[in-house]
VOKEPA-783193 format. One record per residue (C-alpha): residue number from 1; x negated, y negated, z. Coordinates in nm, 4 decimals, decimal comma. Each point is the difference from the previous one (the first is absolute). Example, Ala and Ser with C-alpha at 12.3 -4.5 7.8 and 13.67 -1.06 7.14 Angstrom:
<gudo resi="1" x="-1,2300" y="0,4500" z="0,7800"/>
<gudo resi="2" x="-0,1370" y="-0,3440" z="-0,0660"/>
This chain:
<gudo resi="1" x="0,0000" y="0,0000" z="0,0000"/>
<gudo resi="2" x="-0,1498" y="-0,3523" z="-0,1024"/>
<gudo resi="3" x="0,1287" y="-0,2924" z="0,2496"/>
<gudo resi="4" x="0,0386" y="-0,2757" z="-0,1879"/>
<gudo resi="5" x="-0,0175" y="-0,3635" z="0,2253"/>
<gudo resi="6" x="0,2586" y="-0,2507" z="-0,0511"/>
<gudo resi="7" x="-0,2931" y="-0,2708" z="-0,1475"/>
<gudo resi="8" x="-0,0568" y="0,2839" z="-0,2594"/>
<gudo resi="9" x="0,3551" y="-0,0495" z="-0,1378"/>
<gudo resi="10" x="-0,0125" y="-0,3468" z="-0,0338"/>
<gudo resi="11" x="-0,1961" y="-0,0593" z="-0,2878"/>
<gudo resi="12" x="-0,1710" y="-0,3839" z="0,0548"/>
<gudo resi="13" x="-0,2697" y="-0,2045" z="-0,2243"/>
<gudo resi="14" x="-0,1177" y="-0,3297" z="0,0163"/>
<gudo resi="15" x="0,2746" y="-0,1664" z="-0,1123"/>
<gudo resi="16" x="0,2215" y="0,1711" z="0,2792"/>
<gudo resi="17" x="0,1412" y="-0,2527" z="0,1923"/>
<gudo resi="18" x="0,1235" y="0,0700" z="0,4044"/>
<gudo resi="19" x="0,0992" y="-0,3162" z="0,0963"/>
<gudo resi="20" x="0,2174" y="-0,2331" z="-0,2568"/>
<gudo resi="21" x="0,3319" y="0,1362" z="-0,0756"/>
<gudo resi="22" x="0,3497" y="-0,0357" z="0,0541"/>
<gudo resi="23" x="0,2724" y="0,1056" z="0,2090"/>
<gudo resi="24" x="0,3228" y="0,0338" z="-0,1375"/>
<gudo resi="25" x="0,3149" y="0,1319" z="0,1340"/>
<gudo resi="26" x="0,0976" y="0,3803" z="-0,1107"/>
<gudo resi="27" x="0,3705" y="0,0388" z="0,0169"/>
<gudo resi="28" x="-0,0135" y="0,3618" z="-0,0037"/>
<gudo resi="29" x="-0,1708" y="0,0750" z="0,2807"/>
<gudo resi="30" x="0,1241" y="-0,2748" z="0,1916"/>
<gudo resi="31" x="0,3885" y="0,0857" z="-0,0866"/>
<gudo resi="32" x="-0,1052" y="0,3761" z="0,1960"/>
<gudo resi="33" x="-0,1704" y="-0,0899" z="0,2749"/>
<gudo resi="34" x="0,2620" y="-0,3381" z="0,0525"/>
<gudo resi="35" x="0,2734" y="0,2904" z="-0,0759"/>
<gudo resi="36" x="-0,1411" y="0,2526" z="0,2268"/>
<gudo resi="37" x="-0,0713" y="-0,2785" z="0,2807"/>
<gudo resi="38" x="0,3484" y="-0,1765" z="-0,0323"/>
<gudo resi="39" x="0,1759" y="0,3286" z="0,0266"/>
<gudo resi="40" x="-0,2284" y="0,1161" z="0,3549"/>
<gudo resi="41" x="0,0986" y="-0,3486" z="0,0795"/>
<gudo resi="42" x="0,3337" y="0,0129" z="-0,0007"/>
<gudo resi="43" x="0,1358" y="0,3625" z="-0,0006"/>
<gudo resi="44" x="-0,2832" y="0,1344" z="0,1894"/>
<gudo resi="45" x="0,2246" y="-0,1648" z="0,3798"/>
<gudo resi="46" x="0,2651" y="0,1409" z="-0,1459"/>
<gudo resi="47" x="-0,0689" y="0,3601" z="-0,0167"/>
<gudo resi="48" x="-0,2856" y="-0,0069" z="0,2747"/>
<gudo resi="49" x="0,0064" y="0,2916" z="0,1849"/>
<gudo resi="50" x="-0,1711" y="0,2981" z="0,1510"/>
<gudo resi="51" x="-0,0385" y="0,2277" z="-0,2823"/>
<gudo resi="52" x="-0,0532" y="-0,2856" z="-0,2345"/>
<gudo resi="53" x="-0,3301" y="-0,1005" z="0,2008"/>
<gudo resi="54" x="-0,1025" y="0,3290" z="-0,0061"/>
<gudo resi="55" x="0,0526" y="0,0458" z="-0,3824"/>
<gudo resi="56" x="-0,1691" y="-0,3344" z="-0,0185"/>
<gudo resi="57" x="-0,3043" y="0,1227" z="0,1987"/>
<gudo resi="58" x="-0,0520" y="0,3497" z="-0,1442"/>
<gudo resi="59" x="0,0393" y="-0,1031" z="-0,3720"/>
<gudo resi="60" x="-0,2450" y="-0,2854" z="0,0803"/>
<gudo resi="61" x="-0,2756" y="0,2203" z="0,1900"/>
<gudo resi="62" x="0,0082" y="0,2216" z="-0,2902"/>
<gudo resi="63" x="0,0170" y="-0,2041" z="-0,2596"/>
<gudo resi="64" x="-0,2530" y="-0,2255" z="0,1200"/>
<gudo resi="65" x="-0,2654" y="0,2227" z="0,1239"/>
<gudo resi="66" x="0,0360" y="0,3128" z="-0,2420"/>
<gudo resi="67" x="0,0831" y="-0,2376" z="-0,3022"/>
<gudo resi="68" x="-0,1384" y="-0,3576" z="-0,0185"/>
<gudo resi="69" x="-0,3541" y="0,0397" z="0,2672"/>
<gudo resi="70" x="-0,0753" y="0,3952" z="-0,0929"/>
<gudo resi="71" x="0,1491" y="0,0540" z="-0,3615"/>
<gudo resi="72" x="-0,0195" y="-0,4005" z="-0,1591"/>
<gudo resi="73" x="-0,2636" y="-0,1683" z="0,2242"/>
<gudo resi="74" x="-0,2866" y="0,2406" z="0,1065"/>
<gudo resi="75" x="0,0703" y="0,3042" z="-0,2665"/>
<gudo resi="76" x="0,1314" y="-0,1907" z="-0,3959"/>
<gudo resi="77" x="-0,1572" y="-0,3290" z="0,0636"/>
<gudo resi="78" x="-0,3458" y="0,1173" z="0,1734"/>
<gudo resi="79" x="-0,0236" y="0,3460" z="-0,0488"/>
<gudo resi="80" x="-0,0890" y="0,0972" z="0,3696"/>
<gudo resi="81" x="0,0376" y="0,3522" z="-0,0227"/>
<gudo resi="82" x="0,0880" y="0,2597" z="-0,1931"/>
<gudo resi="83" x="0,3390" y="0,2117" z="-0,0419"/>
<gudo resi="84" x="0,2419" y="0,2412" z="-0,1878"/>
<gudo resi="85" x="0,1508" y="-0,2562" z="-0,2981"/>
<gudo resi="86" x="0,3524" y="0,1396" z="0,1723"/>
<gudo resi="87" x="-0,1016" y="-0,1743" z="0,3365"/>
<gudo resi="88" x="-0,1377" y="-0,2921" z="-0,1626"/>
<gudo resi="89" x="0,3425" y="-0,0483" z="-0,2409"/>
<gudo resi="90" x="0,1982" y="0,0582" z="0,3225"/>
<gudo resi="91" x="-0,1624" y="-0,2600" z="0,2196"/>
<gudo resi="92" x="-0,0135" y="-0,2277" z="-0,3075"/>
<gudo resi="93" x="0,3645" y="0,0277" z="-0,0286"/>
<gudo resi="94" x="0,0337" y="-0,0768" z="0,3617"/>
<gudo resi="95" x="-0,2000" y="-0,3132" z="-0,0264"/>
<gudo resi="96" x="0,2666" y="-0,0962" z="-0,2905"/>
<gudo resi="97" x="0,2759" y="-0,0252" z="0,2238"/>
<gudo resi="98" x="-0,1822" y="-0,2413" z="0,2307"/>
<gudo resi="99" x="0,1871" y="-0,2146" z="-0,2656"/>
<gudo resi="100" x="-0,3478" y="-0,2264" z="-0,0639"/>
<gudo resi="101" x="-0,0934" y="0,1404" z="-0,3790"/>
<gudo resi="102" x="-0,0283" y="0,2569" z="-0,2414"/>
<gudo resi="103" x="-0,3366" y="0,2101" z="0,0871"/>
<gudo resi="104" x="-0,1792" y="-0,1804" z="-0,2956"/>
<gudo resi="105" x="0,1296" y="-0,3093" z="0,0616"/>
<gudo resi="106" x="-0,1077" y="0,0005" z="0,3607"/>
<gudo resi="107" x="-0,3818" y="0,1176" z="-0,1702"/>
<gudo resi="108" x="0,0022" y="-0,3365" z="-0,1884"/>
<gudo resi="109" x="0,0844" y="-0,2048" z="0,2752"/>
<gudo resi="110" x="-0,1876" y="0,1785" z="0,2481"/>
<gudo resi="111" x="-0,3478" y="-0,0359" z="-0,1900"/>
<gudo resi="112" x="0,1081" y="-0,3354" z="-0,1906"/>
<gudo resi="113" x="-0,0441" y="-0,1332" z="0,3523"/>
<gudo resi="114" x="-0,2981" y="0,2058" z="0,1334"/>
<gudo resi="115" x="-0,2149" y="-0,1169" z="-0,2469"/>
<gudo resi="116" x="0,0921" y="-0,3381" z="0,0308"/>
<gudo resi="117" x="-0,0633" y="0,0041" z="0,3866"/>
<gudo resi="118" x="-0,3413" y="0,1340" z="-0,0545"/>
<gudo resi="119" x="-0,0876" y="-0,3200" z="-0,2191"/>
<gudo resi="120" x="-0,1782" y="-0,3280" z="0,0918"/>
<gudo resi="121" x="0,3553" y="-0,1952" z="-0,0108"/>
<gudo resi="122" x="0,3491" y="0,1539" z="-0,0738"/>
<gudo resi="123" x="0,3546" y="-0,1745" z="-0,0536"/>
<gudo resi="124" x="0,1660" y="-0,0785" z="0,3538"/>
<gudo resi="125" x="0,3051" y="0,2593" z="-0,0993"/>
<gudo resi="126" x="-0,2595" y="0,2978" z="-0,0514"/>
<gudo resi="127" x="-0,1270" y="-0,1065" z="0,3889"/>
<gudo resi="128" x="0,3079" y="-0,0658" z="0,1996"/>
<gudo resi="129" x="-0,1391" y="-0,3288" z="0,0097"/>
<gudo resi="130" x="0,2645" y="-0,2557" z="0,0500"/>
<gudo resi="131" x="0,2658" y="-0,0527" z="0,2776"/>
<gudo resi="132" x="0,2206" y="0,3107" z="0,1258"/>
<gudo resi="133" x="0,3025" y="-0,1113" z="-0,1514"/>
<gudo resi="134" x="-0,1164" y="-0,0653" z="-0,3107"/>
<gudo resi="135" x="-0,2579" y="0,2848" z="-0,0480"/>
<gudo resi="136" x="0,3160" y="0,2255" z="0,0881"/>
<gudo resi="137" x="0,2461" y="-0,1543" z="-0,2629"/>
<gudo resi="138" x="-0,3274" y="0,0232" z="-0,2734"/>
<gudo resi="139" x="-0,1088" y="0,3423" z="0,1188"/>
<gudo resi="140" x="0,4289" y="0,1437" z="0,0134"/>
<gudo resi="141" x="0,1508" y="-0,1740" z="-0,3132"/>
<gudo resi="142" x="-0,3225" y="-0,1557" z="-0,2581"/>
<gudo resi="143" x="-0,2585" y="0,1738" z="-0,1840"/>
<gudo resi="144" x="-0,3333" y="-0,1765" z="-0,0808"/>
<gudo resi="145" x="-0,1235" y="-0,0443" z="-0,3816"/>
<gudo resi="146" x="-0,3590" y="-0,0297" z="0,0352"/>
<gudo resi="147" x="-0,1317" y="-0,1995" z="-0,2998"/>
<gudo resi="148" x="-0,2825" y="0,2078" z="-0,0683"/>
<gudo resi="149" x="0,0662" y="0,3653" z="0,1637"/>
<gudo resi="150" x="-0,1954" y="0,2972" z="-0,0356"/>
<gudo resi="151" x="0,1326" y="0,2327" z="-0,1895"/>
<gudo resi="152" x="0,1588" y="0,3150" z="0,1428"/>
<gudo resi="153" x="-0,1038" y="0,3226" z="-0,0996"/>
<gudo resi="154" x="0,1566" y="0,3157" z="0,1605"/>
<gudo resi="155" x="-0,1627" y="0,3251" z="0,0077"/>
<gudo resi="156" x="0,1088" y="0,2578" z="-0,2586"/>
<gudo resi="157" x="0,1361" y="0,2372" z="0,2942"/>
<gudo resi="158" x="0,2318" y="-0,2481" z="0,0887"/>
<gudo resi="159" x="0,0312" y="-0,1551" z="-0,2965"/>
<gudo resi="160" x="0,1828" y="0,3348" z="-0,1464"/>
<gudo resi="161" x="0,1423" y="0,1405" z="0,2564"/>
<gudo resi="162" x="0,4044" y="-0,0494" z="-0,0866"/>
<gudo resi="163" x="0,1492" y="0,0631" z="0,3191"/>
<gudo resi="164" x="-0,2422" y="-0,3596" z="0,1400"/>
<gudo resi="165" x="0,1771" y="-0,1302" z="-0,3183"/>
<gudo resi="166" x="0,3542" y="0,1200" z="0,0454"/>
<gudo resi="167" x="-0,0356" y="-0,1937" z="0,3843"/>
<gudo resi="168" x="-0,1556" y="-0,2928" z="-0,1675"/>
<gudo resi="169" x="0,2931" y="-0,0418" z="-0,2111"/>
<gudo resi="170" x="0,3032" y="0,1203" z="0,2711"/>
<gudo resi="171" x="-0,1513" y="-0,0912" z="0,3436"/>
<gudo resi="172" x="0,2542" y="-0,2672" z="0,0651"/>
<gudo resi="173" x="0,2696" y="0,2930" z="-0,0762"/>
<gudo resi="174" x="-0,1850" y="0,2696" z="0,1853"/>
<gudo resi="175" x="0,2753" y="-0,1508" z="0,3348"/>
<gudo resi="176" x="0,2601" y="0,1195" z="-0,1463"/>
<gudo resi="177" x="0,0423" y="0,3145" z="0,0181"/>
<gudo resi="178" x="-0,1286" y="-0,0237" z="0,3113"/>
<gudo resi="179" x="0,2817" y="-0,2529" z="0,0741"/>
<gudo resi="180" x="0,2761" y="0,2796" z="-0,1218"/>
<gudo resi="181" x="-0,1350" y="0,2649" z="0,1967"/>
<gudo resi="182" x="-0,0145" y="-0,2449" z="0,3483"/>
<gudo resi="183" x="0,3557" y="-0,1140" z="-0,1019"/>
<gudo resi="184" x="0,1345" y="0,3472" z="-0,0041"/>
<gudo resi="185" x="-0,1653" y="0,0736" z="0,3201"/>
<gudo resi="186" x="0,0183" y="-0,2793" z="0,2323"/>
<gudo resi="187" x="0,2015" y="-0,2758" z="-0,1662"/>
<gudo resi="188" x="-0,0298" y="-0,3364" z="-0,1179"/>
<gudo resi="189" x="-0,2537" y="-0,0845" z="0,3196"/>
<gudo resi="190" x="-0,2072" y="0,3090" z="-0,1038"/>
<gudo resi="191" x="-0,0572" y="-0,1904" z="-0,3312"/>
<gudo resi="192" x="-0,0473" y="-0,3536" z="0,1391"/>
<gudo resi="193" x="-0,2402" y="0,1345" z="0,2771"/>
<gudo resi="194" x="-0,1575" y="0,3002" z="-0,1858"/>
<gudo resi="195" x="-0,1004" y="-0,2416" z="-0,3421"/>
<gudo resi="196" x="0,1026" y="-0,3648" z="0,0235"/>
<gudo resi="197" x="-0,1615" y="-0,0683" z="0,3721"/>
<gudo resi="198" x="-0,2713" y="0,2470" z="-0,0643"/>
<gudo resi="199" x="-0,1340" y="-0,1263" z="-0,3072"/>
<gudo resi="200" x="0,0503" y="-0,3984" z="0,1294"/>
<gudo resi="201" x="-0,1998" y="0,0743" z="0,2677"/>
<gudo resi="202" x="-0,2479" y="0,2348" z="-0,1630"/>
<gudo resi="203" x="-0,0966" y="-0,2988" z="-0,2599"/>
<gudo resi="204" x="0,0350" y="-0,2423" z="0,2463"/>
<gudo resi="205" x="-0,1980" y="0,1655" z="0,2303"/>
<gudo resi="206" x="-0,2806" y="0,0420" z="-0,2490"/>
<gudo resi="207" x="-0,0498" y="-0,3548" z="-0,0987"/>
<gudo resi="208" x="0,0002" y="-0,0809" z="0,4053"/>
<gudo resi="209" x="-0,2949" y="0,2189" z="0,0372"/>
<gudo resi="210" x="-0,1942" y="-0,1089" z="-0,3066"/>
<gudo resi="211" x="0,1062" y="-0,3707" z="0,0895"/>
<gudo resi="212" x="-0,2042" y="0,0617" z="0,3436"/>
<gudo resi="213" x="-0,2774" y="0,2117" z="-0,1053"/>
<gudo resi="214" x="-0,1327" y="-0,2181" z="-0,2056"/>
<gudo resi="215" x="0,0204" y="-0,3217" z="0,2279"/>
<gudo resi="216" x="0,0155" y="0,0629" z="0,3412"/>
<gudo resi="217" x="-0,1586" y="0,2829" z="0,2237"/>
<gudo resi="218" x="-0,2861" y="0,2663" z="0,1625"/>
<gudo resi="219" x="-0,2870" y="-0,0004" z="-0,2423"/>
<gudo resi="220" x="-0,2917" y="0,2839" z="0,0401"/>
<gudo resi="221" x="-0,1349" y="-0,0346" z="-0,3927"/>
<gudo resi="222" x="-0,0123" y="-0,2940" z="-0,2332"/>
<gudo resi="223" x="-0,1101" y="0,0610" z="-0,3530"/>
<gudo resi="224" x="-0,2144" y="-0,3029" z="-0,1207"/>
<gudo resi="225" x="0,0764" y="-0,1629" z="-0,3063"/>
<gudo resi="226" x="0,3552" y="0,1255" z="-0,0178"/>
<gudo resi="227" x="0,2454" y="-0,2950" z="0,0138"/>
<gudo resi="228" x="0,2716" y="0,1599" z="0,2251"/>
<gudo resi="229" x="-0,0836" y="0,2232" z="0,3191"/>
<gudo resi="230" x="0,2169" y="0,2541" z="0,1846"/>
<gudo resi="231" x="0,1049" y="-0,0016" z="0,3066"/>
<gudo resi="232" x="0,1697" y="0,2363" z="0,2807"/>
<gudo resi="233" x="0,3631" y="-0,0006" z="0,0290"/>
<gudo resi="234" x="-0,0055" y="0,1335" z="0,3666"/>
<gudo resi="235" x="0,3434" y="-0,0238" z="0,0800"/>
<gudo resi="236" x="0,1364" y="0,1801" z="-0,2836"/>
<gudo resi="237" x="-0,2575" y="0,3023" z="-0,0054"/>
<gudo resi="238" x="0,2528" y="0,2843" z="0,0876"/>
<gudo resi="239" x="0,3089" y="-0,1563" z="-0,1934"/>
<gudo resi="240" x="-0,2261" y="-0,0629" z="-0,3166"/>
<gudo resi="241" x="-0,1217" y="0,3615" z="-0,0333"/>
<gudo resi="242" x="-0,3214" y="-0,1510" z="0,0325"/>
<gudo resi="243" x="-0,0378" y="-0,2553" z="-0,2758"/>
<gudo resi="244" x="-0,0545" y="-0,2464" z="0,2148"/>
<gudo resi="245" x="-0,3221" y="0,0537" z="0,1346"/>
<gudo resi="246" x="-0,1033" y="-0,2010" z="-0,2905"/>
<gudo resi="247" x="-0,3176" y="-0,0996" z="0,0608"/>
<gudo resi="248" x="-0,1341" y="0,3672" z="-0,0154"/>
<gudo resi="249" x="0,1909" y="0,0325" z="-0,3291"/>
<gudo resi="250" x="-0,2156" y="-0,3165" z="-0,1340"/>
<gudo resi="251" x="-0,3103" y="0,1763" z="0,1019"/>
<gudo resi="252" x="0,0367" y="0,3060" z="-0,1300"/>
<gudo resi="253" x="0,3155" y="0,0093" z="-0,2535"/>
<gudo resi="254" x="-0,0748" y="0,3461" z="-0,1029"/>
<gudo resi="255" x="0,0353" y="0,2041" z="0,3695"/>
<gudo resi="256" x="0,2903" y="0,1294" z="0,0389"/>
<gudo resi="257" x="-0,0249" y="-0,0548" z="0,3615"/>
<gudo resi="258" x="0,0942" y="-0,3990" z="0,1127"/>
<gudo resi="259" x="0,0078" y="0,0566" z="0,3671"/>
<gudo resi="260" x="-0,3182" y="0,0442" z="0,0479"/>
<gudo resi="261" x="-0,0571" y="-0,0121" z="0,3786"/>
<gudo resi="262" x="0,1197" y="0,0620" z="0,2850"/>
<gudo resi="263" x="0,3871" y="-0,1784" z="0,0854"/>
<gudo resi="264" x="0,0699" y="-0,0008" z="-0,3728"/>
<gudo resi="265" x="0,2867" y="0,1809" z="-0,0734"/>
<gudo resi="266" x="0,0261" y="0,1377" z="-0,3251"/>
<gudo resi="267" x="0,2691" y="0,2215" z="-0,0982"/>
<gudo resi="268" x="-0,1202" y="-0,0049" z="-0,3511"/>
<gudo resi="269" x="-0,3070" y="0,1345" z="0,0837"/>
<gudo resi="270" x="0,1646" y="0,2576" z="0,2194"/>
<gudo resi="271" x="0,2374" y="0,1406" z="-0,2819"/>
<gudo resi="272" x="-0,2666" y="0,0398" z="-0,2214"/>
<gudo resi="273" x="-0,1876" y="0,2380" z="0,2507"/>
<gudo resi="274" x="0,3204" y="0,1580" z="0,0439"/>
<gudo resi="275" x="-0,0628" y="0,0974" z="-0,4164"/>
<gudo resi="276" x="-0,3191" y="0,1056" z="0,0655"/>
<gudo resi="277" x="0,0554" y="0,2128" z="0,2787"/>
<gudo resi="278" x="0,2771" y="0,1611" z="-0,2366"/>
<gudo resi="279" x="-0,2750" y="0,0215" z="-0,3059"/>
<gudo resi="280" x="0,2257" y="-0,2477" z="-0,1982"/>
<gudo resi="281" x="-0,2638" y="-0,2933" z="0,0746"/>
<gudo resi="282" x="-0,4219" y="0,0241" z="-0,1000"/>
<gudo resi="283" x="-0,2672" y="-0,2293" z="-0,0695"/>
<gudo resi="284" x="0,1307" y="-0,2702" z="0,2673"/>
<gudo resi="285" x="-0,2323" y="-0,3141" z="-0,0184"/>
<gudo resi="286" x="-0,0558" y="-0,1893" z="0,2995"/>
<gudo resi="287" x="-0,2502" y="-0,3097" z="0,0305"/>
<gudo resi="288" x="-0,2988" y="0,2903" z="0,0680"/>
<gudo resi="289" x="0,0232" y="0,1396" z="-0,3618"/>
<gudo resi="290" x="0,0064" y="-0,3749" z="-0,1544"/>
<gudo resi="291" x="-0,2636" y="-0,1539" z="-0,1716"/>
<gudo resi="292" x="-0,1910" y="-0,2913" z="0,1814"/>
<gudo resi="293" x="0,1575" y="-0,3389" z="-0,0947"/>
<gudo resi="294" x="-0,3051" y="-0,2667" z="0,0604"/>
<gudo resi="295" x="0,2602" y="-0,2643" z="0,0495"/>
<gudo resi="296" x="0,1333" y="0,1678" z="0,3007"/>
<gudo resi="297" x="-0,0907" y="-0,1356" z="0,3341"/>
<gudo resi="298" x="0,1217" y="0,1273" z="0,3121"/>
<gudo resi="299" x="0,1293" y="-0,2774" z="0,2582"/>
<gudo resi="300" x="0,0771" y="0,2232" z="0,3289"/>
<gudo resi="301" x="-0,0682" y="0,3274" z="0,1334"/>
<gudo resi="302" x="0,2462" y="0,2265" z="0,1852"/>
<gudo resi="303" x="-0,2315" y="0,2522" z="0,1632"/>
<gudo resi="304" x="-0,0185" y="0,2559" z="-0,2966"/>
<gudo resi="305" x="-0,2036" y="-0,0930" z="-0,2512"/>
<gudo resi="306" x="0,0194" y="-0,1123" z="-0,3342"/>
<gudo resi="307" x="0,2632" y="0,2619" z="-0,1929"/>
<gudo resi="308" x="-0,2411" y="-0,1569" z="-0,3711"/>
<gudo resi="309" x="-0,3250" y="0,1309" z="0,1734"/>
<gudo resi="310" x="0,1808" y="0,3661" z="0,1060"/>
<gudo resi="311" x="-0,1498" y="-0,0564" z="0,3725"/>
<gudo resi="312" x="0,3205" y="0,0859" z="0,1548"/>
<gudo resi="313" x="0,0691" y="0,2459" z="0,3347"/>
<gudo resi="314" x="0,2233" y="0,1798" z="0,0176"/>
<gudo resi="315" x="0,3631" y="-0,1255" z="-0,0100"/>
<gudo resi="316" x="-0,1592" y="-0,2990" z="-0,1503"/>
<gudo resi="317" x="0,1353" y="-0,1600" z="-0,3131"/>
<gudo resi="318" x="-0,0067" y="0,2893" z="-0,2384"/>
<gudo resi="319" x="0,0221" y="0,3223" z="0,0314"/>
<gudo resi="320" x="0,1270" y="0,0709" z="-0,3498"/>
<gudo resi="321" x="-0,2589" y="0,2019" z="-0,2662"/>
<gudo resi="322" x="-0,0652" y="0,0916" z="-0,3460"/>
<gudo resi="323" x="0,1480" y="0,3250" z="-0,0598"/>
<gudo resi="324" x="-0,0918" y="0,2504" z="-0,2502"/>
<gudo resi="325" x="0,0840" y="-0,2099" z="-0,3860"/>
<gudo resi="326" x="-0,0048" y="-0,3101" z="0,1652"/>
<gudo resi="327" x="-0,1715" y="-0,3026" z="-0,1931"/>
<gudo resi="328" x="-0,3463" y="-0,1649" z="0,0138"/>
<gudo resi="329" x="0,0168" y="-0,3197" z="0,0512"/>
């Protein structure tokens, strides 16, 4: 299996341009998330119960952590380990009805703005730059045209691979027949609570961690040069899965681990163990099988080493391995 980084996809020149652009307001995706939020809004009191917050919960958890941080985030988008295509198509799909984009649309985005954060300068929208209020209407309902962007190039296994296609083209419509089957179950509220709150907060949820990670927070690595740094989203560790131990995702993009010491709760990281235990997860990289980034300087210790150097103890940082067909890096 060859991992392919996010910069790889994102195909940049001279003439690439991070910083001068435009932002412009897509109706599309403002229309669903406005939809999906006005209808949490307003139904979501109405039907509020019980079951419903359980519903809302359990789809979440699952969709969340199996779908957008294992299958989109740390598996599609940085190839972090290794896994049966079935596995990797179902936690894909998963990630899909987070309600955020189609798999290859989240790719472009995804990478669109990693690049651009590793840069000298970058537009304010691609670093949560401005104000909360406006950085959330940009980030929820606009898209940026960069004047100059990189061109996008997607690898040919995902590329041609028609069921990433078939989402790419239906993942708005991939709630609905999840929306039939939680009508016939549990009602109207099932419906509301199981897809319209879910995916509101979900999205919402997102852009509120990637608002803070990249302004406010913990820092133990900054990597010099780059124009935007990550930073630790402490408070929303366990709800996030894990995402938002950001700055350890800044400093080493490709592990598939983010909390990396001790206190950091990641569930992501835990559920792809869980795969690994069952021999459905191999070749896991965590920030000892990475390649040393020069521009990476460490800020503060936490008592077990540096996970980059591999001088860890045990139940330090890592504790993941190459297994047998795993990649050199």
């Amino acid at each position: 299996m060859l991992l392919v980084p996010g910069s790889e996809r994102m195909a940049a020149d001279a003439s690439s341009d991070p910083v001068n652009g435009r932002i412009l307001w897509a109706p599309r995706k403002s229309l669903w998330i406005g939809g999906m939020t006005l209808a949490a809004l307003v139904l979501g009191p109405m039907f509020a119960s019980w079951d419903t917050l359980a519903l809302f919960l359990a789809t979440s958890a699952i969709t969340l952590c199996a779908g957008h941080s294992v299958g989109m985030h740390r598996k599609l988008i940085h190839g972090s380990f290794a896994c049966p295509l079935w596995l990797e198509h179902l936690c894909v799909y998963l990630g899909v009805l987070v309600g955020m984009a189609g798999p290859i649309g989240m790719i472009r985005q995804h990478d669109l703005r990693d690049w651009a954060q590793r840069q000298p300068m970058c537009h304010d929208y691609l670093a949560h730059r401005t104000d909360f209020w406006r950085d959330g209407w940009r980030q929820l309902h606009c898209d940026l045209a960069l004047d100059r962007a990189p061109s996008f190039r997607l690898e040919p296994r995902l590329a041609q691979d028609r069921f990433y296609a078939w989402l790419e083209r239906t993942w708005m419509w991939q709630q609905l027949p999840w929306a039939v089957a939680l009508l016939s179950i549990g009602g109207p509220g099932w419906v509301v609570w199981g897809v319209c709150v879910r995916v509101s907060v979900s999205v919402t949820g997102h852009w509120l961690v990637g608002h803070f990670a990249h302004r406010h927070g913990p820092q133990t690595w900054i990597v010099e040069g780059a124009s935007v740094q990550g930073h630790d989203v402490v408070i929303a560790g366990l709800i996030s899965m894990g995402e938002s131990w950001h700055n350890n995702h800044h400093a080493f993009p490709g592990s598939a681990r983010l909390g990396l010491y001790p206190g950091q709760v990641d569930l992501g990281w835990a559920l792809i163990m869980l795969f690994e235990r069952l021999g459905l997860a191999w070749a896991v990289v965590t920030p000892d099988h990475l390649p040393h980034r020069p521009a990476l300087r460490q800020l503060r210790h936490h008592g077990v080493g540096c996970p980059v150097m591999g001088r860890l103890r045990p139940g330090g940082p890592s504790r993941g391995r190459f297994m047998r067909g795993a990649p050199r890096l």
